[in-house]
C-alpha positions as CSV (number, residue, x, y, z in Angstrom):
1,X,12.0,28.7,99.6
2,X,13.4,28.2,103.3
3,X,15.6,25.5,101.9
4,X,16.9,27.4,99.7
5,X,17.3,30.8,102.0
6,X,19.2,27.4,104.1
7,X,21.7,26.6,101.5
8,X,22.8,29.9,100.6
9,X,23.5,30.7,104.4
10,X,25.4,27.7,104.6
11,X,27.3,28.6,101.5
12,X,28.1,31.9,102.6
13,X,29.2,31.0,106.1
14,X,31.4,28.5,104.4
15,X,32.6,30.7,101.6
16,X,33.6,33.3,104.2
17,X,35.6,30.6,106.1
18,X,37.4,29.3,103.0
19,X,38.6,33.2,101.4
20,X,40.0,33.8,105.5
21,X,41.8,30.6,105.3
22,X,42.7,31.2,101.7
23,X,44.4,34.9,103.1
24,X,47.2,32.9,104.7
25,X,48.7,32.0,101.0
26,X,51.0,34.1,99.1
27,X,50.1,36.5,97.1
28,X,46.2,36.3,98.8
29,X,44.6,39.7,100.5
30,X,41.7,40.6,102.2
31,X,40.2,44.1,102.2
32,X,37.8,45.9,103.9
33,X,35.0,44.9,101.0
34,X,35.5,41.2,102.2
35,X,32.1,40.8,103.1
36,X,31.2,41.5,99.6
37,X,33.9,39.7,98.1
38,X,31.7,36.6,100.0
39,X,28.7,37.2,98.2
40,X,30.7,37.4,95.0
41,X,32.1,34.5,95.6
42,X,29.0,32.3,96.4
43,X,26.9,33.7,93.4
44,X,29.4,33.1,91.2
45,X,29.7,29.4,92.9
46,X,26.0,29.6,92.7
47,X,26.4,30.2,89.0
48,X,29.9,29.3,87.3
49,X,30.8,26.2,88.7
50,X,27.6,23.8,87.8
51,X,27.8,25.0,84.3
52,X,31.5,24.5,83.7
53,X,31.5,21.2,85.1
54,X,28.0,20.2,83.4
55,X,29.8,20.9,79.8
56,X,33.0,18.9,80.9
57,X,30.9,16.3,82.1
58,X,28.3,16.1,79.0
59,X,31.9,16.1,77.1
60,X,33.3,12.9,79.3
61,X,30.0,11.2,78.7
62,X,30.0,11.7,75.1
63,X,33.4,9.9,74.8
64,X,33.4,8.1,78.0
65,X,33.9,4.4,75.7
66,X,37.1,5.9,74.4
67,X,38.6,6.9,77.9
68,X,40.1,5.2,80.5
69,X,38.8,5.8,84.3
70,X,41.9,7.6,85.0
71,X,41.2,10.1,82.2
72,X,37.8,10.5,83.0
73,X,38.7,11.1,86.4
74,X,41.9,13.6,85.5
75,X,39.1,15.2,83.4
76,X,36.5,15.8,86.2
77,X,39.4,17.3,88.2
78,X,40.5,19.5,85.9
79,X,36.8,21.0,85.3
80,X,36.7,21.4,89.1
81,X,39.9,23.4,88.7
82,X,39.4,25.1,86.2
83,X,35.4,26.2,87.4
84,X,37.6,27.4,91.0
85,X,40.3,29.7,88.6
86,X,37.5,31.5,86.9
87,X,34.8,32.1,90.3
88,X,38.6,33.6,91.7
89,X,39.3,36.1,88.5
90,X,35.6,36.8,89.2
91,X,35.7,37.4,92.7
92,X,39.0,39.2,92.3
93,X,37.3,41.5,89.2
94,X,34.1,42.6,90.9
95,X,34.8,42.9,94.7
96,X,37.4,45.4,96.0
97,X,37.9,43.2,99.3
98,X,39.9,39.7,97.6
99,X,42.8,40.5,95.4
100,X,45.5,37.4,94.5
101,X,48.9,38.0,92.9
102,X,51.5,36.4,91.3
103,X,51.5,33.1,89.6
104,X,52.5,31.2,93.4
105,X,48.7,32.7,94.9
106,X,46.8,32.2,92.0
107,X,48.1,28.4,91.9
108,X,48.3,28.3,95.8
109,X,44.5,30.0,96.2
110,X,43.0,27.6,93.1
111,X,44.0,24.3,94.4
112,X,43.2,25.3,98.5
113,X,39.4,26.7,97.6
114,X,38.8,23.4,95.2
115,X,40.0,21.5,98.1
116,X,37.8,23.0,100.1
117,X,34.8,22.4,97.6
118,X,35.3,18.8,97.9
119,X,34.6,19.1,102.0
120,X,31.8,21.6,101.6
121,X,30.2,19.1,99.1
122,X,30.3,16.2,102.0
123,X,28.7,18.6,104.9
124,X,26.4,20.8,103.3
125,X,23.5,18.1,103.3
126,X,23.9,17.0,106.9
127,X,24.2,20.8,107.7
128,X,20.8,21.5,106.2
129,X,19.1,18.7,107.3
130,X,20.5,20.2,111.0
131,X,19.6,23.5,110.2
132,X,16.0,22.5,109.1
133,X,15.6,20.3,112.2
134,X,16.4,23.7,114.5
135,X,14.3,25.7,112.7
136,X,11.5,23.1,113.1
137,X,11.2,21.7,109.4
138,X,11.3,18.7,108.2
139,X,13.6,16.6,106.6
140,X,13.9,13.6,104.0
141,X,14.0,9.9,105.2
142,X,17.5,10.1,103.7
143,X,18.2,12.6,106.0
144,X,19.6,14.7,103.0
145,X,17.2,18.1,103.9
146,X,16.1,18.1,100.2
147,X,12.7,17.8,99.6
């Protein structure tokens, strides 16, 4: 339970981050609900973006003989894309404080917060194990924080 309380922390503290930098793009707002907008954004994170990308990938594995490396890699980007567009219409749809408009921020905010995805997914573990080590817990020999 305290890993998990951990990892949503972390996620929120990073999703926070990313919509402020995200508000320098065109088209990208911030409102006074932006702390909800966060949570918004993590659950559907949380939510959305393993089960878009688990259907793409059972997809890519089901024809993986027929595709090249470069397909199957153009594929698993475009999952990743497409999982960041709809946690943004969501975020945008059910929080009052993150807003994007025109074709230029939707693009613009899509490509920067998938970006950002792929450096979250590199320091979330070492951040956990660290937080778990503060907080007097212990970690894997791997040094991962997951049990």
């Amino acid at each position: 339970m305290k890993s998990l309380v951990i990892r949503i922390a972390i996620a929120l503290v990073f999703n926070a981050i990313t919509l402020w930098v995200a508000s320098v793009l065109p088209g990208v707002r911030l409102g006074a609900g932006f702390l909800w907008a966060v949570v918004v954004f993590t659950a559907a994170t949380l939510l959305i973006k393993p089960l878009i990308l688990a259907f793409f990938r059972r997809r890519r594995d089901a024809q993986a003989d027929r595709r090249t490396w470069l397909v199957t890699k153009a594929l698993t980007v475009a999952a990743g894309l497409l999982a960041t567009l709809a946690i943004l219409i969501l975020t945008s749809i059910f929080s009052n404080g993150f807003a994007i408009s025109g074709i230029v921020g939707w693009v613009a905010a899509t490509v920067v917060i998938w970006l950002a995805s792929f450096i979250y997914d590199f320091v979330d573990d070492g951040l956990e194990s660290r937080a778990h080590q503060l907080l007097g817990g212990t970690t894997s020999a791997a040094g991962t924080g997951k049990p």
